[in-house]
N, C-alpha and C positions, 0 to 999 in steps of 0.2 A: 938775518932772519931767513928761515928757510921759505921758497914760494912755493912749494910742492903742498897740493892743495890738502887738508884733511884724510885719515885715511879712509873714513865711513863713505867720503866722496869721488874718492877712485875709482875708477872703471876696472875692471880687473878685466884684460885683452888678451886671450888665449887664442892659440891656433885652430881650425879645425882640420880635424886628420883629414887624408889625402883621401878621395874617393878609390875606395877598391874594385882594378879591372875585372874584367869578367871572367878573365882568366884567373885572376887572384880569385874572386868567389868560388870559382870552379874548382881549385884545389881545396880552397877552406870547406869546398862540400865533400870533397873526396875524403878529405884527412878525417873528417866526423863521421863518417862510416866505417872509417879503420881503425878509429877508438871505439864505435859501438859494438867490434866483432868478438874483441875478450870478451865484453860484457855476454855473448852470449853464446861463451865456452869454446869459442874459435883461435884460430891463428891466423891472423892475417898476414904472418910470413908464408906460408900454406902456398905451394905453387897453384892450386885451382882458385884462391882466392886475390892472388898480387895483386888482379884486376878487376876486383868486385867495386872496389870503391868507385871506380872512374864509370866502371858500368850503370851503378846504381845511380850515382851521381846526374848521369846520363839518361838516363828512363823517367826517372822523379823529375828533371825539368821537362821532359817531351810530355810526360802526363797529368802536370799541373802548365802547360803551357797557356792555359785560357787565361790566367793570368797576366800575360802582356795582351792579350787581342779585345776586341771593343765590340758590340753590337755593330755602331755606325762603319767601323772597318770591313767587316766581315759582308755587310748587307750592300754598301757601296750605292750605287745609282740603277738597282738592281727593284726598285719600285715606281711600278706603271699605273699611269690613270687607265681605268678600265670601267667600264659600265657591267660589272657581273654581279649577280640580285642573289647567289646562293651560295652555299656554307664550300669553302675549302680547306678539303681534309688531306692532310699526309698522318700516314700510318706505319708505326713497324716501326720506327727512327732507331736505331740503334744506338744506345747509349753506355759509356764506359766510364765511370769516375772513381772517387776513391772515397772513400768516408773520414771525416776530419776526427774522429774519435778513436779509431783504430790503423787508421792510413791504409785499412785493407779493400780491395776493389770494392764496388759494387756495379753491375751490370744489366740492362735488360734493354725495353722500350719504351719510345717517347710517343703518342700521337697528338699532334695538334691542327687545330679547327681555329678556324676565323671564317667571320662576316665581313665581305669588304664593304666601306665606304665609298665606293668611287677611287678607290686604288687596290691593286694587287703585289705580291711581290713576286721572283724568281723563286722558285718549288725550292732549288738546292739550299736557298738561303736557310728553309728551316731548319735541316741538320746541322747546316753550318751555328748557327742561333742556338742551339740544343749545346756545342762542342763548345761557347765562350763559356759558359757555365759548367760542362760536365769534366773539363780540364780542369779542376780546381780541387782543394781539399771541400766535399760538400755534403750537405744534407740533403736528402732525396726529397723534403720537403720545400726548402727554400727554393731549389733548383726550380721544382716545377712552378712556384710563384716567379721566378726571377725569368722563365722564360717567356709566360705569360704577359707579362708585366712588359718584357722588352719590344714583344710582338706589338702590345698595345702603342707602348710610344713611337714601335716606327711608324704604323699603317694608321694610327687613329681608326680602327673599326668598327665595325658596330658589335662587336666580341669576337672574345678568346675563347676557347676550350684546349685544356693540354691535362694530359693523361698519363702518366709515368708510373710504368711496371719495372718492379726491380728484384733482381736475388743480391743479396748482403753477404757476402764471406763471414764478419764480422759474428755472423748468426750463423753458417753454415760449418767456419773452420774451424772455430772456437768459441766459449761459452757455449750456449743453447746448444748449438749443433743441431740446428733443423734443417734439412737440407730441402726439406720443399714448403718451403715458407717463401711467401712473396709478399713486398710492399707495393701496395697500389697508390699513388698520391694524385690529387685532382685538382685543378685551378681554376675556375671561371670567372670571367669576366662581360660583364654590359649584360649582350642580349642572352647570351649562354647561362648566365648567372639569375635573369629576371624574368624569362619565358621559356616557360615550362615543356612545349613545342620544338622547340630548338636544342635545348637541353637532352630533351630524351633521343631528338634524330642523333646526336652528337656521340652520346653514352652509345646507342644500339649500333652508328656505326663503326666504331671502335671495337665492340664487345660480340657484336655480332659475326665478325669475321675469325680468322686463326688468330686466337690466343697466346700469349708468351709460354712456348712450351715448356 
């Protein structure tokens, strides 16, 4: 009599494939841009092309890089106890991402406002803070909650305000084609969100100054 257990009770014990190098991804991304280039009436035998793919391949990781980086990495040990009682504004932030519905840029500015609690951070950190998120395939609206939102859980403060001006190619290079269309997207948080004093210093110093030309 056979001892081999039922076959309903078998474990069926497959391999798992081998993790692929980073170099192996990096061709598998190479070779997927030199199949997408017939599709768009190309040769990528084409001597200006040999190296599009390696290139492209190359730029799309540097401009989704916010994808391996963290808040907690980026911000470091770069928050001090401080006793300061009024609103700190960085303005102008420069921002560059890419839209996950078109994967074509979007660009403009970030300004963000905090209330500190009894700590402050390092000024650079907020662009750095703006670049884990603007590195990513994104929505201009998520973005400005998601940087909001990170501010708040590093500093615990008494509020966020963050402010993000943008042009959309997606709008500008095709479809619509408006080429002076801007989105405005707004986040508040705590006191920014709940008084009405705060709120409006926040909005006029933002809007008050040079505007995203």
């Amino acid at each position: 009599m056979s001892s081999e257990p039922p076959l309903e009770d078998r474990t069926l014990v497959t391999e798992a494939p081998p993790p692929v190098s980073s170099s192996g991804r990096e061709l598998e991304f190479e070779e997927l841009v030199r199949l997408m280039l017939p599709h768009l009436g190309e040769d990528p035998g084409r001597e200006g092309l040999l190296r599009t793919p390696a290139r492209v391949a190359k730029s799309l990781r540097w401009l989704t890089r916010g994808y391996g980086r963290s808040v907690e990495d980026v911000v470091g040990n770069a928050v001090f106890e401080e006793k300061h009682e009024s609103m700190v504004l960085v303005r102008d932030i420069e921002v560059y991402s890419l839209c996950e519905h078109h994967m074509l840029p979007f660009f403009g500015k970030a300004h963000i406002a905090y209330y500190p609690n009894g700590r402050i951070i390092g000024l650079s950190k907020l662009p750095r803070i703006v670049d884990v998120f603007a590195r990513r395939l994104q929505l201009q609206e998520r973005m400005t909650d998601q940087i909001a939102d990170a501010l708040m859980d590093v500093l615990d403060p008494m509020g966020v305000g963050v402010v993000v001006e943008a042009y959309h190619l997606c709008m500008m290079m095709r479809g619509v084609q408006k080429q002076n269309s801007k989105t405005v997207t707004s986040a508040l948080r705590g006191i920014f969100r709940d008084d009405a004093k705060t709120r409006d210093e926040f909005l006029r110093l933002v809007h008050g100054g040079r505007m995203l030309e």
